[in-house]
C-alpha beads as a LAMMPS data file, in Angstrom:
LAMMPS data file: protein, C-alpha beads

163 atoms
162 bonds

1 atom types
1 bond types

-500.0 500.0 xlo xhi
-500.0 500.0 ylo yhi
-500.0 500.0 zlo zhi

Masses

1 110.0

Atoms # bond

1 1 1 -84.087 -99.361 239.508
2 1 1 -85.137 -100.360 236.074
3 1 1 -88.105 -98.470 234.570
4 1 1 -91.548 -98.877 234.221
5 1 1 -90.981 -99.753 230.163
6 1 1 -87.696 -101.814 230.414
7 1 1 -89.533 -104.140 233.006
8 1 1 -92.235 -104.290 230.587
9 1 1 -89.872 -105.459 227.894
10 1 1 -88.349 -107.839 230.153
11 1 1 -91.537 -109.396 230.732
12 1 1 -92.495 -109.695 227.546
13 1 1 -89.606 -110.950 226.259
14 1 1 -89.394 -113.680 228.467
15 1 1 -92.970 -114.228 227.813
16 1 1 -92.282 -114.592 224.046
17 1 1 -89.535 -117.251 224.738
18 1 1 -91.703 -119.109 227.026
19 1 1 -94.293 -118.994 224.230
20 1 1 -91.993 -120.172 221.623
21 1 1 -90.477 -122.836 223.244
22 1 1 -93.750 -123.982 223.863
23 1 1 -95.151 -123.763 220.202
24 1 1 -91.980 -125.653 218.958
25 1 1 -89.735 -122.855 218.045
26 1 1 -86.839 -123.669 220.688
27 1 1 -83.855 -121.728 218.047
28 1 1 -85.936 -118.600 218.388
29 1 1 -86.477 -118.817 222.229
30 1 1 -82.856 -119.151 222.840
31 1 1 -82.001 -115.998 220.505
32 1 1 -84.393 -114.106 223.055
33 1 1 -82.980 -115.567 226.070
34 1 1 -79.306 -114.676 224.757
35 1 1 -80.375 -110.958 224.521
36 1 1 -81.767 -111.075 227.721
37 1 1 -78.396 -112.115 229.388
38 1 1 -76.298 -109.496 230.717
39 1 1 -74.559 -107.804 227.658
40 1 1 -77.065 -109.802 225.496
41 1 1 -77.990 -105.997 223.966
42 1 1 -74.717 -105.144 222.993
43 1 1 -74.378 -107.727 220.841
44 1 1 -77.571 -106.706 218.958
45 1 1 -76.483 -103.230 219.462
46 1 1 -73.023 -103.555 217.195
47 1 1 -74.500 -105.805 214.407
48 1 1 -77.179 -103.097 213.792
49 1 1 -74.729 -100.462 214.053
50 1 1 -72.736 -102.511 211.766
51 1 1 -74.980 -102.726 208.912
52 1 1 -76.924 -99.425 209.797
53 1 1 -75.871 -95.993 209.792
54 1 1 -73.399 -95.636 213.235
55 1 1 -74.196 -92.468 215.684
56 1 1 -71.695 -89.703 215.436
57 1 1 -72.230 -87.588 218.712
58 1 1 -70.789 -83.717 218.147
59 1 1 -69.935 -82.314 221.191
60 1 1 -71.176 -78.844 221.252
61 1 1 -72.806 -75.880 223.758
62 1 1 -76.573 -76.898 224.289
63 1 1 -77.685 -73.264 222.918
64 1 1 -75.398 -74.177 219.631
65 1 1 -77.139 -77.568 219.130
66 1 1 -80.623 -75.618 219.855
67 1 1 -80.090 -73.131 217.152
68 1 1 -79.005 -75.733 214.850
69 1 1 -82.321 -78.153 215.718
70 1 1 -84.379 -74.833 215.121
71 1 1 -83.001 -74.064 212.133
72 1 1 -82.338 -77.160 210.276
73 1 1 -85.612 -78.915 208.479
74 1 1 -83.361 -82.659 208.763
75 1 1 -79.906 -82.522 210.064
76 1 1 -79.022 -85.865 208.892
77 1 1 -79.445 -84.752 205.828
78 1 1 -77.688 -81.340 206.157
79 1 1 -75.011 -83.382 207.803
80 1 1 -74.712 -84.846 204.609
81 1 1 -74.564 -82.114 202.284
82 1 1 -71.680 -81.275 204.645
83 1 1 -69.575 -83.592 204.063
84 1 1 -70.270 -84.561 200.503
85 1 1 -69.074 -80.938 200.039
86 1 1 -65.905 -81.547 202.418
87 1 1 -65.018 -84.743 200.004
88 1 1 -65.779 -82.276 197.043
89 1 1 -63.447 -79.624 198.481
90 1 1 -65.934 -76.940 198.139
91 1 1 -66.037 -76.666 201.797
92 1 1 -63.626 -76.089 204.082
93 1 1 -63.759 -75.919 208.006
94 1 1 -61.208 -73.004 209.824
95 1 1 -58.441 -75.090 211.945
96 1 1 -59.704 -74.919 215.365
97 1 1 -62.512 -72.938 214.417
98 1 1 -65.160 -76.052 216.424
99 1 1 -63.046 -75.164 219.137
100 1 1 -65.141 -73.216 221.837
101 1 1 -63.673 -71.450 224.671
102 1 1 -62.898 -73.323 227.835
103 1 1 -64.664 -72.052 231.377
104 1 1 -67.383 -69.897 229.325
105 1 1 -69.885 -71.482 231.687
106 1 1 -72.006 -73.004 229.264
107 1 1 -73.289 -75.986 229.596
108 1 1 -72.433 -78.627 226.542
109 1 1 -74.174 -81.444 225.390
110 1 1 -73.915 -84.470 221.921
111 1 1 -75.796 -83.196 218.639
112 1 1 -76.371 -87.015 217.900
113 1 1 -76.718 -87.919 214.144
114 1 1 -76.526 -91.337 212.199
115 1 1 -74.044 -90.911 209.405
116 1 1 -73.628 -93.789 206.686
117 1 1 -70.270 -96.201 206.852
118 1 1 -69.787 -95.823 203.293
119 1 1 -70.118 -91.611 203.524
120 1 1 -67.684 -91.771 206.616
121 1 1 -65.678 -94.137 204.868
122 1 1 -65.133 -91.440 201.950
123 1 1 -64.937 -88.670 203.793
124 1 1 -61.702 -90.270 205.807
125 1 1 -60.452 -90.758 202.160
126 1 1 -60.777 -87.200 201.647
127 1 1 -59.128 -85.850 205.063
128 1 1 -56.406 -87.988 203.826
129 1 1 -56.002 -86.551 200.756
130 1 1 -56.595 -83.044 201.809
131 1 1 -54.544 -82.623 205.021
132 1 1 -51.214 -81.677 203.701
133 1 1 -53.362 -78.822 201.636
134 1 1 -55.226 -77.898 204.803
135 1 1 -52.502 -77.838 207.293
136 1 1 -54.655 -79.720 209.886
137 1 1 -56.270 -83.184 209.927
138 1 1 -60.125 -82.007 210.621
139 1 1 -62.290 -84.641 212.453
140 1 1 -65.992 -85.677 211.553
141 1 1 -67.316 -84.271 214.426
142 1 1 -65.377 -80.504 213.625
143 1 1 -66.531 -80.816 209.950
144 1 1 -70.035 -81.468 210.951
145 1 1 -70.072 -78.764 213.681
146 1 1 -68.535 -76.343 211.049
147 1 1 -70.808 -76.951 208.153
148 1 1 -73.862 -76.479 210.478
149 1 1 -72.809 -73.556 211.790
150 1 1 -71.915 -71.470 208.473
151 1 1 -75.150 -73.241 206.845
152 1 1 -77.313 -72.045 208.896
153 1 1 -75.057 -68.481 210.048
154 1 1 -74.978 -69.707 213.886
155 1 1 -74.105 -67.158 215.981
156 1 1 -70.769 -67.798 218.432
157 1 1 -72.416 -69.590 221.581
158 1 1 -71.469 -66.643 223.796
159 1 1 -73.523 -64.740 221.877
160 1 1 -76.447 -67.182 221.704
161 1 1 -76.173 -67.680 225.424
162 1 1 -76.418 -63.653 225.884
163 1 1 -79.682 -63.647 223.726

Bonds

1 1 1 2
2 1 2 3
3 1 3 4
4 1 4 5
5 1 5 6
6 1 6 7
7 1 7 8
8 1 8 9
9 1 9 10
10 1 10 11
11 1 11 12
12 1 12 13
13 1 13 14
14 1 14 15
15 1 15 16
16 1 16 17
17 1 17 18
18 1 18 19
19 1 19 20
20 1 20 21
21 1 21 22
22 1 22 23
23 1 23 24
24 1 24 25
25 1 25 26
26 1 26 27
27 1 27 28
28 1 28 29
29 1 29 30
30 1 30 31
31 1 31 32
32 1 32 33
33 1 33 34
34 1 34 35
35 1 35 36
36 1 36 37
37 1 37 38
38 1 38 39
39 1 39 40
40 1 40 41
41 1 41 42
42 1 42 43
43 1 43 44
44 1 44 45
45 1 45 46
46 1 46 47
47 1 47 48
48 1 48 49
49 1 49 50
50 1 50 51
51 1 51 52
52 1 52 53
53 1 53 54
54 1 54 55
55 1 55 56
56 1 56 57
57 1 57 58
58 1 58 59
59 1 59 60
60 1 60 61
61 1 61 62
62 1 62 63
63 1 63 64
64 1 64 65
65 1 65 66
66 1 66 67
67 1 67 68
68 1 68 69
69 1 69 70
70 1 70 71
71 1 71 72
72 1 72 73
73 1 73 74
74 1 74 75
75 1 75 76
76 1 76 77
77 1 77 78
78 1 78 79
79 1 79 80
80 1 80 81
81 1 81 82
82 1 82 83
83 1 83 84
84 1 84 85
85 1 85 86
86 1 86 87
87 1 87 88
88 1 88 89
89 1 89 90
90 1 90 91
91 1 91 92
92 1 92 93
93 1 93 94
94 1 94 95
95 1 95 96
96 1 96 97
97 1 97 98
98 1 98 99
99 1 99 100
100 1 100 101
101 1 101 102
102 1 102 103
103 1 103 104
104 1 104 105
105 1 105 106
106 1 106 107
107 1 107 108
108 1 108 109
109 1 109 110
110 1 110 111
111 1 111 112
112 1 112 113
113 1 113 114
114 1 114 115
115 1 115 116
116 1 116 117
117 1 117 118
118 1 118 119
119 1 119 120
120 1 120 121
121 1 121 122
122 1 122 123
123 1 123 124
124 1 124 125
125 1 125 126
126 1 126 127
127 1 127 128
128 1 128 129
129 1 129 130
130 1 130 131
131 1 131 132
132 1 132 133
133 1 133 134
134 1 134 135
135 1 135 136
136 1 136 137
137 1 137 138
138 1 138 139
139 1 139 140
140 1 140 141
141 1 141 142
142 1 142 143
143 1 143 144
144 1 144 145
145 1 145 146
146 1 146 147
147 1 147 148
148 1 148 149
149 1 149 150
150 1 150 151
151 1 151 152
152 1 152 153
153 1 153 154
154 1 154 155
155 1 155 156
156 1 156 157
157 1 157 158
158 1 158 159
159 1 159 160
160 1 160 161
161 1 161 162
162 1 162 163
């Protein structure tokens, strides 16, 4: 059952085409009425995500991501210190050091961040260039977890859980 707010935004998007077809604005009636057919979103969606900055979601234990909301002042931007210093090669993840224990019993959640094309676009230039170097071929997500972590001195989720 759709919400109390998405009905409202049906209504008053249909409302808006009605009241543009009526005023003499037919082409902008119709661009409502496409995004109010089923999968009309999505298209919306992927041209904003397109020329915007796409959501990377960074799997991670829900007391990890807490810390890391508590102690950063803007992750997006400490997100992007991160990797600016990953395609600088002052910073350097462990291999499988994102990697968290398996039946620990803690619960895991996304960190969900926007990250700029062009800055993911360079960083996958970097992993490139730096995998034979680091042995591995480190994901976003890892670097991102990584870099957070040893920012901000994160304590092993076991621990945090314990606390």
């Amino acid at each position: 059952m759709p919400s109390k707010k998405a009905t409202e935004l049906v209504n008053n998007l249909r409302a808006a085409s009605k009241h543009l077809t009526e005023t003499g604005a037919p082409e902008l009636a119709a661009t409502i009425d496409e995004l109010l057919l089923p999968q009309g979103w999505g298209q919306l969606r992927h041209a904003i995500d397109i020329t915007g900055a796409p959501n990377l979601p960074v799997h991670m234990p829900l007391v990890t991501r807490t810390a890391i909301q508590a102690a950063s002042k803007s992750v997006p931007k400490d997100v992007a210190e991160g990797l600016n210093a990953f395609i600088a090669g002052t910073f350097s993840p462990v291999a499988g050091a994102h990697r968290v224990r398996r039946n620990t019993g803690l619960e895991t959640g996304t960190l969900n961040v926007r990250v700029d094309s062009g800055l993911r676009a360079r960083f996958q230039e970097a992993v490139d260039a730096r995998e034979s170097d680091l042995g591995y071929k480190p994901a976003l997500g890892h670097v991102v977890k990584a870099w957070l972590i040893e920012k901000y001195d994160i304590a092993p989720a076991e621990q945090l859980a314990q606390q």
